[in-house]
C-alpha positions as CSV (number, residue, x, y, z in Angstrom):
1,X,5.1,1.9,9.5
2,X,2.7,4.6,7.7
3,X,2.6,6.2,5.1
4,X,1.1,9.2,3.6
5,X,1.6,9.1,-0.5
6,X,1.3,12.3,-2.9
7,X,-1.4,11.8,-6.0
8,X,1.7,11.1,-8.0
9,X,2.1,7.7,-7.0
10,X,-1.2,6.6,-6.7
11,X,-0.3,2.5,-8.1
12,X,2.5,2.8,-5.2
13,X,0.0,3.5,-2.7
14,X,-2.3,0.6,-4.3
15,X,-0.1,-1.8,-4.1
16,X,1.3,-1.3,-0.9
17,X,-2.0,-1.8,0.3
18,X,-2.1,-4.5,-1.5
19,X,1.1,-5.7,0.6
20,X,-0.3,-4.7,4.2
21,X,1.0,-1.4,4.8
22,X,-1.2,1.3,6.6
23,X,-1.3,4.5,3.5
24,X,-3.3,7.2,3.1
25,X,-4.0,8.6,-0.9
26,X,-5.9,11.3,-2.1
27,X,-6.2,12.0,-5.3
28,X,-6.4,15.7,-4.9
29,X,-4.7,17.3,-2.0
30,X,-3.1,20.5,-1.3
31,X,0.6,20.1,-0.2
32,X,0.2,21.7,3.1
33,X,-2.6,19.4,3.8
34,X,-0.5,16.8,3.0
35,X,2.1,18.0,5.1
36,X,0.4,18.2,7.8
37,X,-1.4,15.4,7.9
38,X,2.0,13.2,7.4
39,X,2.9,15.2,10.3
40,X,-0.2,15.0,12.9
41,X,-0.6,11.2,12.4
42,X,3.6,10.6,12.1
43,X,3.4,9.1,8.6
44,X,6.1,9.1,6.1
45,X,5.6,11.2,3.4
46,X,6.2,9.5,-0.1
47,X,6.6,11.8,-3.2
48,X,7.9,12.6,-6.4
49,X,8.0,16.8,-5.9
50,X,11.0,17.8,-5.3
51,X,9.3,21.0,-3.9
52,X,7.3,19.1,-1.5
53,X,10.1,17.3,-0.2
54,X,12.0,20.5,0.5
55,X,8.6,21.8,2.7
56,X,8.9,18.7,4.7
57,X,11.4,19.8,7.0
58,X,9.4,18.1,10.0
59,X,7.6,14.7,8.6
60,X,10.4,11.9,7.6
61,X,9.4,12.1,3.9
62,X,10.7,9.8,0.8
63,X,11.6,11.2,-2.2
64,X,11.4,8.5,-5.0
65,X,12.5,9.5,-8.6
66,X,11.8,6.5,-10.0
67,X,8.8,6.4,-12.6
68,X,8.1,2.8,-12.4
69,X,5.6,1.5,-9.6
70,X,7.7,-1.7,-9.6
71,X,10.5,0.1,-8.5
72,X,8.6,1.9,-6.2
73,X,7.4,-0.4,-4.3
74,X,11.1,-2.1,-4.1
75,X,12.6,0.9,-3.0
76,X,10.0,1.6,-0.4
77,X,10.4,-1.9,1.1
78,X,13.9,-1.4,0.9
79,X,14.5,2.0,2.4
80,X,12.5,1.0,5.7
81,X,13.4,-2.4,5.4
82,X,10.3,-3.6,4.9
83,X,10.4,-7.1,3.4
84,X,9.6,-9.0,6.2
85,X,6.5,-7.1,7.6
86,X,4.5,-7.0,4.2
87,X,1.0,-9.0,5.2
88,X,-0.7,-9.5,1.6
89,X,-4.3,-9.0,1.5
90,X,-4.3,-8.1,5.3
91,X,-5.6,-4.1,4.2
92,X,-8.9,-2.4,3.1
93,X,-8.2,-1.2,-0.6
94,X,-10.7,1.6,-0.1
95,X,-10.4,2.6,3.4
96,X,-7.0,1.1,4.6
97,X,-8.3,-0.7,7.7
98,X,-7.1,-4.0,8.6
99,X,-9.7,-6.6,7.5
100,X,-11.2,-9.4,9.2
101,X,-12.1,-13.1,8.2
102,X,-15.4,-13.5,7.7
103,X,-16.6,-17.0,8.1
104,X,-18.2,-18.9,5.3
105,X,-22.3,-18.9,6.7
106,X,-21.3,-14.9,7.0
107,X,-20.5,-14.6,4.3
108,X,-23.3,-16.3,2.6
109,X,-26.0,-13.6,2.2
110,X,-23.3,-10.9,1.5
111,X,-21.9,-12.5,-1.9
112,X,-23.3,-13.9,-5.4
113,X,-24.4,-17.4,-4.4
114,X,-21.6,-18.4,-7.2
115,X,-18.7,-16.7,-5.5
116,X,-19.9,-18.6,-2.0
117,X,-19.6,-21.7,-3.9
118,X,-16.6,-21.6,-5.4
119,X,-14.6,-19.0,-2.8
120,X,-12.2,-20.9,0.2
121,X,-12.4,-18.1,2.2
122,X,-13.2,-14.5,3.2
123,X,-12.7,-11.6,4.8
124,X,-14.3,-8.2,5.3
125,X,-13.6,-4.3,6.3
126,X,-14.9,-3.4,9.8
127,X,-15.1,0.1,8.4
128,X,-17.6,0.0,4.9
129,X,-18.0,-3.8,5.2
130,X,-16.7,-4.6,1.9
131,X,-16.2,-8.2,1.6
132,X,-12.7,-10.2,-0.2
133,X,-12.5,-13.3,-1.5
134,X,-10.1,-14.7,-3.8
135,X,-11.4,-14.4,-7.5
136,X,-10.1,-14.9,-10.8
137,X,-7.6,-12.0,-10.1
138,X,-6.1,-13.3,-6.9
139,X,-3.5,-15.6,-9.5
140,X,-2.0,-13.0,-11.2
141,X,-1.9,-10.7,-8.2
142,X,0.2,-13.7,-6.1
143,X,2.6,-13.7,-9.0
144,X,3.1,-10.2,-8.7
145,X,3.9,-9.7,-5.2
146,X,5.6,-12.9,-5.0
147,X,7.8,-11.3,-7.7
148,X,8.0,-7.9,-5.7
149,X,9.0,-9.6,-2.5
150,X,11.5,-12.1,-4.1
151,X,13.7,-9.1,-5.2
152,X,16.8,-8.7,-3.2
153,X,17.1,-5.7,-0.7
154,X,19.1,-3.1,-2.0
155,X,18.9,-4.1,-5.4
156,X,20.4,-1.0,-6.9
157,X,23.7,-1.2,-4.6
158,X,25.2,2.4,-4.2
159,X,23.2,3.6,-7.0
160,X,19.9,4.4,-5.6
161,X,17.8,6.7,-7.0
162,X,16.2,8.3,-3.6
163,X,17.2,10.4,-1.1
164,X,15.8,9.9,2.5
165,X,14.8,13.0,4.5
């Protein structure tokens, strides 16, 4: 599934991302360019305007009144059913392209000579050949989505607080 998110949600679009999912953010962009672009490429629109959701009569758009990326994400997963497909570290944070492994010799000349030490493995964008490894971060960032994904589906029953277009 893709995903086009508003400049409202900008940690939801990180961390779904994060997850594996294919989303396009800007920071600064009109609605109607948003709009469209959710509609050209046939991405799901995820937003927290009211107003934009009304506009998006064509585009399948989210509306997600939570404030809380947490929740976010959760609901996102949830409303497409989406707990099974998430691919951790699979995505380009900067330019959302699937990465590849990159084998250790590779990656030798394009890292600190510390990092190729100490890393197990690596991968890289195709795109602006950015290169992943897992650092000091990678811990705390497992606990996370391993607390994200262990949440039950539909974890706010009947109460749900977004509307699918």
């Amino acid at each position: 599934m893709k995903f086009v998110v508003d400049c409202m949600l900008g940690k939801l679009a990180k961390w779904l991302k994060i997850l594996g999912f294919d989303v396009l953010y800007f920071p600064r962009i009109g609605d109607d360019e948003l709009l469209s672009l959710a509609q050209k490429e046939e991405r799901t629109l995820l937003t927290r305007d009211t107003g934009l959701v009304e506009k998006a009569k064509a585009p399948k758009a989210l509306f997600v009144r939570s404030e809380n990326w947490n929740e976010q994400v959760r609901l996102v997963l949830d409303e497409f059913n989406l707990w099974e497909e998430a691919t951790p570290y699979s995505r380009c944070l900067e330019c959302n392209v699937a990465l590849r492994d990159l084998s250790r010799e590779n990656a030798k000349n394009l890292v600190a000579p510390f990092i190729h030490e100490h890393a197990v493995s690596f991968a890289s964008c195709p795109s602006c050949n950015r290169v992943y490894w897992q650092g000091t971060h990678t811990k705390d960032m497992k606990a996370k989505i391993e607390e994200i994904l262990s949440k039950s589906r539909c974890f706010l029953c009947c109460d749900r607080p977004e509307e699918v277009l």
